[in-house]
N, C-alpha and C positions, 0 to 999 in steps of 0.2 A: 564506363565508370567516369568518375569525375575526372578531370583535368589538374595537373598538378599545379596548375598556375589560377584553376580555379577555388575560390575560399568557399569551405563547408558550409554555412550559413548562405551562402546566395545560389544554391540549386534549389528552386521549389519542392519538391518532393522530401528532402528531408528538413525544411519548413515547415512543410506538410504535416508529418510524421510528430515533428517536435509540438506543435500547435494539438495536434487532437489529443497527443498522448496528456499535455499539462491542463486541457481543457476538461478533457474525461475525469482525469484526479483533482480536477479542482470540484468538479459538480459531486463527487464520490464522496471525499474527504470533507469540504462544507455539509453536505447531508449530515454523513455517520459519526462526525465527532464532534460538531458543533450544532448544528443548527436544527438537525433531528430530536436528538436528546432534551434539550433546551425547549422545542414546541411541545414533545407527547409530554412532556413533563409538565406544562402547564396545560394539555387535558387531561391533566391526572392520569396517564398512563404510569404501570409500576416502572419499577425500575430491569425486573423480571422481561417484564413484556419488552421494553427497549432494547433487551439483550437479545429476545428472539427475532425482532427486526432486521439488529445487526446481522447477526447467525445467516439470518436467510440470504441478506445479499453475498456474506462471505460465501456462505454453503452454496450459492447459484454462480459466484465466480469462480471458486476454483475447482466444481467440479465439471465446469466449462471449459477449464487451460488444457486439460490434453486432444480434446475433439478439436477447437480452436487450432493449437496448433499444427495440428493434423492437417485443418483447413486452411491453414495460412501457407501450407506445404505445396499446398496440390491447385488454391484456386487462387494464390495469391493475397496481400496484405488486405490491398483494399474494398474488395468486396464484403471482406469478414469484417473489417473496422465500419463499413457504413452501416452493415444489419445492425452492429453493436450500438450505435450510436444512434441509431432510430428504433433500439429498444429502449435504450438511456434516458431519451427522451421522452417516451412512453411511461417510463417508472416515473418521471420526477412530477410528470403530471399528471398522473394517477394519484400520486403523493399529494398534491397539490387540490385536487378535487373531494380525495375518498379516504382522507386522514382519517375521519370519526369509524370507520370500517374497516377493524382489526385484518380483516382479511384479505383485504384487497389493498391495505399498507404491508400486510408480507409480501403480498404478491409483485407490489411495484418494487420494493428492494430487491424480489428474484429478479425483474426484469433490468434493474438497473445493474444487479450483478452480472447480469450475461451482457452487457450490455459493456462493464468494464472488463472482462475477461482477453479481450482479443490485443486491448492496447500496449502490452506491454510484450507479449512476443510477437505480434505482428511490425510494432516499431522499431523491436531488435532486427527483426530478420529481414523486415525489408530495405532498412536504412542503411547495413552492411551491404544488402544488397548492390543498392544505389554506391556507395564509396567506395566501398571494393575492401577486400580482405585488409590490406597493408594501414586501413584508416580504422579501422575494429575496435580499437582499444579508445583510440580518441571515442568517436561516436558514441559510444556504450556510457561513457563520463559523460556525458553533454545530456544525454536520456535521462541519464540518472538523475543529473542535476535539476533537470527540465521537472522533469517529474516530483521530483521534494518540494521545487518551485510552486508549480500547480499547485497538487496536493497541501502545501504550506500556506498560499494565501487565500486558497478557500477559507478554510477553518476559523483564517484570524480577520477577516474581512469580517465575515458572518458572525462572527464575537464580537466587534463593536455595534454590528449592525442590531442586533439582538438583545443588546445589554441595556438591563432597565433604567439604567440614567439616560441612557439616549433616547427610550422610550417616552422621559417623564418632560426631556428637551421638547421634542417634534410635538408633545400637549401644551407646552408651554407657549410656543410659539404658533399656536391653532391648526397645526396641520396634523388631526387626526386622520387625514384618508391616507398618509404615507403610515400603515401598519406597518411593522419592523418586519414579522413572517410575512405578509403579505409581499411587501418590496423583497423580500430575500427567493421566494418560491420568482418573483418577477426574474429576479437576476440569473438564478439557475435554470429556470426552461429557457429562457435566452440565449444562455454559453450551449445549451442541450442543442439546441435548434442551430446554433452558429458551429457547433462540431459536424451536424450532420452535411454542413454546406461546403465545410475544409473536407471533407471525405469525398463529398465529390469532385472536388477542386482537384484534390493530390488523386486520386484515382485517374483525372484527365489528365497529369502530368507525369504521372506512370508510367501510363502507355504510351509517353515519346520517349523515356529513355531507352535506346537501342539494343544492348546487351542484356536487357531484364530478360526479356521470350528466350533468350540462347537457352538463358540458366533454367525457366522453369521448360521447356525442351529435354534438356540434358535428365532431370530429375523421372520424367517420366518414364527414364527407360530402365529403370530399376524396378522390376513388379515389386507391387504393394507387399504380397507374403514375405518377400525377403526381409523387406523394411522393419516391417513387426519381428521379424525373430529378431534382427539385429538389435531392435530397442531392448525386446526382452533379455537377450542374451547379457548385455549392457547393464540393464536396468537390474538384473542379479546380481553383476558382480561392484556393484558401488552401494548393495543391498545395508551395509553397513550406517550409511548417511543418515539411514530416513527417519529413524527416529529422532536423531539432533533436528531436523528438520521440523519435525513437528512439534516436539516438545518446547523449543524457543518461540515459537510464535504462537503456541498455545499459553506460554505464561505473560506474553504480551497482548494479546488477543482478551484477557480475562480485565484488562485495565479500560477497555475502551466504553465499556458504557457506566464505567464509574468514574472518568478522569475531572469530569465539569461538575457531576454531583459535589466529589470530593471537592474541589477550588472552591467551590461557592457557597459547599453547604461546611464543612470543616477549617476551609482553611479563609470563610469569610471574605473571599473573591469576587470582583464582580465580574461578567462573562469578558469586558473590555479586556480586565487584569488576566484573564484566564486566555485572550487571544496573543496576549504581550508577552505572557508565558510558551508559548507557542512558538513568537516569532524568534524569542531568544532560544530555544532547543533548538529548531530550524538552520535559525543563523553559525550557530554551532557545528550541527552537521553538518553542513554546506562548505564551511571553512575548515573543517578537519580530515572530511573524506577521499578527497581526489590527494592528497597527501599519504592518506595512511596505503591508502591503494598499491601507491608506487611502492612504498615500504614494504609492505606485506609479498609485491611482488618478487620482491630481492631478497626479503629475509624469511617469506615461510608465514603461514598464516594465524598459528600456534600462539605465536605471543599474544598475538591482538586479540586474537577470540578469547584468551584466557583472560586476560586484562579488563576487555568488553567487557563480559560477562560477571565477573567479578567486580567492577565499577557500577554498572546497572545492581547488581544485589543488592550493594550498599545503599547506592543513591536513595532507591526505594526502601527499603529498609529506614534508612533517616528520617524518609520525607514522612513517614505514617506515625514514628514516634519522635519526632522532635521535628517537624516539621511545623512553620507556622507564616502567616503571613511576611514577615522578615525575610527568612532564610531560603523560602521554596526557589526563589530565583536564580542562587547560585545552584542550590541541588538538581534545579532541570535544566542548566547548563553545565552539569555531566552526568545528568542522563543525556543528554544530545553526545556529549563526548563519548560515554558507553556506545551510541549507537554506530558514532560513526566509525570507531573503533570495530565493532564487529561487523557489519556490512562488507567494507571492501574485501575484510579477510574471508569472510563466507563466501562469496561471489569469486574470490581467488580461487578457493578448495575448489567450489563445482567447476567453475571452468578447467582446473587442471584435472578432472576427475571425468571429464565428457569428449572424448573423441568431436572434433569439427567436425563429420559426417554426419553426427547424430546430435548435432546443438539445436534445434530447433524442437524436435519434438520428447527428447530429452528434458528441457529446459519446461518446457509447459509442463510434465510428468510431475519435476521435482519443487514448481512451482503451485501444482496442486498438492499436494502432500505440505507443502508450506502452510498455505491457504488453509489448509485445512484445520491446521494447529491456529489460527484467525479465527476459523469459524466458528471452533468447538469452545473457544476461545469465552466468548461475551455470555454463551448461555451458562457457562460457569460461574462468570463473573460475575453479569446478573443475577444467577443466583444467590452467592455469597455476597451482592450489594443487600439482600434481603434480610439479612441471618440477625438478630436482635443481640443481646448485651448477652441474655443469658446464655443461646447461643454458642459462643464464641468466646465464655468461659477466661482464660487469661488472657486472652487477645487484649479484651476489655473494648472501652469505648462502642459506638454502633456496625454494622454489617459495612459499610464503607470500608472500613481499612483490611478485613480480611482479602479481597482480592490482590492489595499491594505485597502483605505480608506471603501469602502462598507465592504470586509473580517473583516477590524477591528469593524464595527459597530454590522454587525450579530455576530462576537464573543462577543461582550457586549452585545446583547440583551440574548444571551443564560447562561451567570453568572448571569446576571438577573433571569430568569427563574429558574433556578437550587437552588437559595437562596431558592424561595419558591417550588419547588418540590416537591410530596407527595413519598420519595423515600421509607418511610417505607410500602404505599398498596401495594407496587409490589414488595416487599420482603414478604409480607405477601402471598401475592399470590401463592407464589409459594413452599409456605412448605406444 
């Protein structure tokens, strides 16, 4: 393990770790929330068909997280992170060649999804690995953060990059061969191709640290059957979780392929305004969550999830019928507050709800079942971005806002829930 006198950040290996995991979510999140949407939409792809795109990479990563972590178990982080990332790479330039071929653009979001699948418990589990139990709580903050990181300035990069006043700049000044997509597909098979090189890096620096082989040694003397019953056994009695599980990321999963319609096409945004919107949600949750963390660990996770959850309703709610260009700024600067508010609390519940013996492939299990409320997520939303006036009846205005208005109802149904929650049997459970 590390040295006490050695500083976290200067072991390569969780370098490593931090580097591929913010790298992967930077190429993931620039694709799916900015720069995807924004390209098929100007080859007239529906908005339909956008959501199925989504879907599929969702639906190829999180039905990836339990086999993943299976194999992150038995073969180690960095094997499964390098296949990942020399699929990743594969999708983004598939993406990049075979855009006009519906089919073989679902296909490159499967492959970029399995492609993202491995990063985020293989980062967890091997980075504890590396520090050692006693450092868990730090590491797991720094991942997190790392990861928002990435994930954050993909999106808002790729919004100015993309944004037609920049586009009508680079005409102005004669350099039409720097294409805005053109240079953005440049920038992500780049970061695609410079993960797969960090994976072989951290995989070479792996194998010098000393105590790694003890651990995976020690693991293999546990037969396989036992392992599974034990998950099963587990995985029934915290049976209770899984619907919160999927229902909150299904009514956020349904926003993702109408969030830039709506900025641009409603709220008269341009993609720049709609990445600045981004950076201030971002900036938000970044600053509020390793806060609420500590809180939620002392006081119980109940409040925040109700509060969360109850503060996203409204936001969204607002933001579809009195939202306008003025106001959206403050409203997605709490929704970042909703978010950061329920995150730490969630992640409290399941860790105090998961035995450490079974955190690894546990954690992929209830990560897919998340995922999945993601997945199912966009092709709803896509749907409901379609629905016309008539439609949609009092809603009123176009198919755009029905997705906010339903996301904001199930976030109210789920503070409901969480008020009465039995959050202490499943802390009990698990000591």
């Amino acid at each position: 393990m590390l040295e006490k006198k050695e500083g976290l950040f200067k072991h390569p290996v969780v370098i490593a770790f931090l580097a591929i995991i913010s790298s992967i979510e930077f190429i993931r999140m620039s694709l799916f929330l900015t720069f995807l949407p924004s390209f098929l939409k100007s080859l007239h792809y529906t908005t339909a068909a956008i959501g199925v795109v989504i879907s599929a990479n969702l639906f190829a990563d999180n039905l990836s997280k339990s086999a993943v972590g299976w194999l992150v178990d038995h073969r180690g982080p960095w094997p499964v992170l390098l296949s990942g990332s020399i699929a990743a790479a594969i999708g983004v330039i598939l993406v990049m060649l075979f855009h006009q071929t519906f089919l073989l653009l679902v296909l490159a979001a499967i492959l970029i999804g399995v492609g993202v699948a491995p990063t985020w418990p293989a980062s967890i589990s091997g980075s504890i690995q590396t520090v050692g139990e006693e450092k868990r709580a730090t590491i797991i903050s720094v991942i997190s953060v790392i990861w928002l990181a990435g994930g954050g300035l993909g999106p808002i990069l790729m919004g100015f990059l993309i944004d037609s006043r920049m586009r009508k700049i680079l005409l102005k000044v004669h350099l039409p061969i720097i294409n805005a997509y053109r240079t953005g597909f440049i920038v992500l098979v780049t970061v695609a191709l410079l993960a797969v090189v960090i994976c072989i890096l951290g995989w070479w620096s792996w194998n010098r640290v000393p105590h790694i082989r003890q651990i995976v040694e020690s693991r293999k003397q546990i037969p396989a059957r036992e392992r599974i019953k034990e998950v099963v056994a587990r995985l029934w009695k915290v049976k209770g979780l899984i619907p919160g599980m999927f229902f909150q990321t299904l009514s956020l999963g349904m926003l993702l392929p109408n969030l830039l319609p709506y900025a641009t096409d409603k709220l008269n945004l341009s993609e720049a305004d709609y990445s600045i919107l981004l950076l201030i949600g971002g900036i938000v949750v970044i600053a509020f969550m390793i806060p609420v963390g500590h809180l939620a660990d002392r006081q119980g996770p109940r409040a925040f999830l109700v509060a969360g959850f109850l503060l996203a309703a409204c936001s969204l709610f607002i933001l579809v019928s009195y939202g306008n260009s003025h106001n959206v700024w403050w409203i997605v600067g709490f929704v970042g507050l909703s978010y950061a508010l329920i995150q730490p609390a969630w992640n409290a519940l399941l860790a105090g709800s998961i035995p450490a013996a079974q955190r690894g492939v546990l954690m992929g299990l209830f990560m897919s079942v998340e995922g999945l409320g993601f997945a199912v997520g966009p092709l709803v939303g896509g749907f409901l971005g379609t629905l016309s006036n008539k439609d949609l009846g009092l809603l009123g205005g176009t198919g755009l806002v029905a997705p906010f208005y339903f996301s904001s109802f199930c976030l109210f149904l789920m503070a409901i829930v969480y008020i009465v929650y039995p959050f202490r049997h499943y802390q009990d459970e698990a000591s």
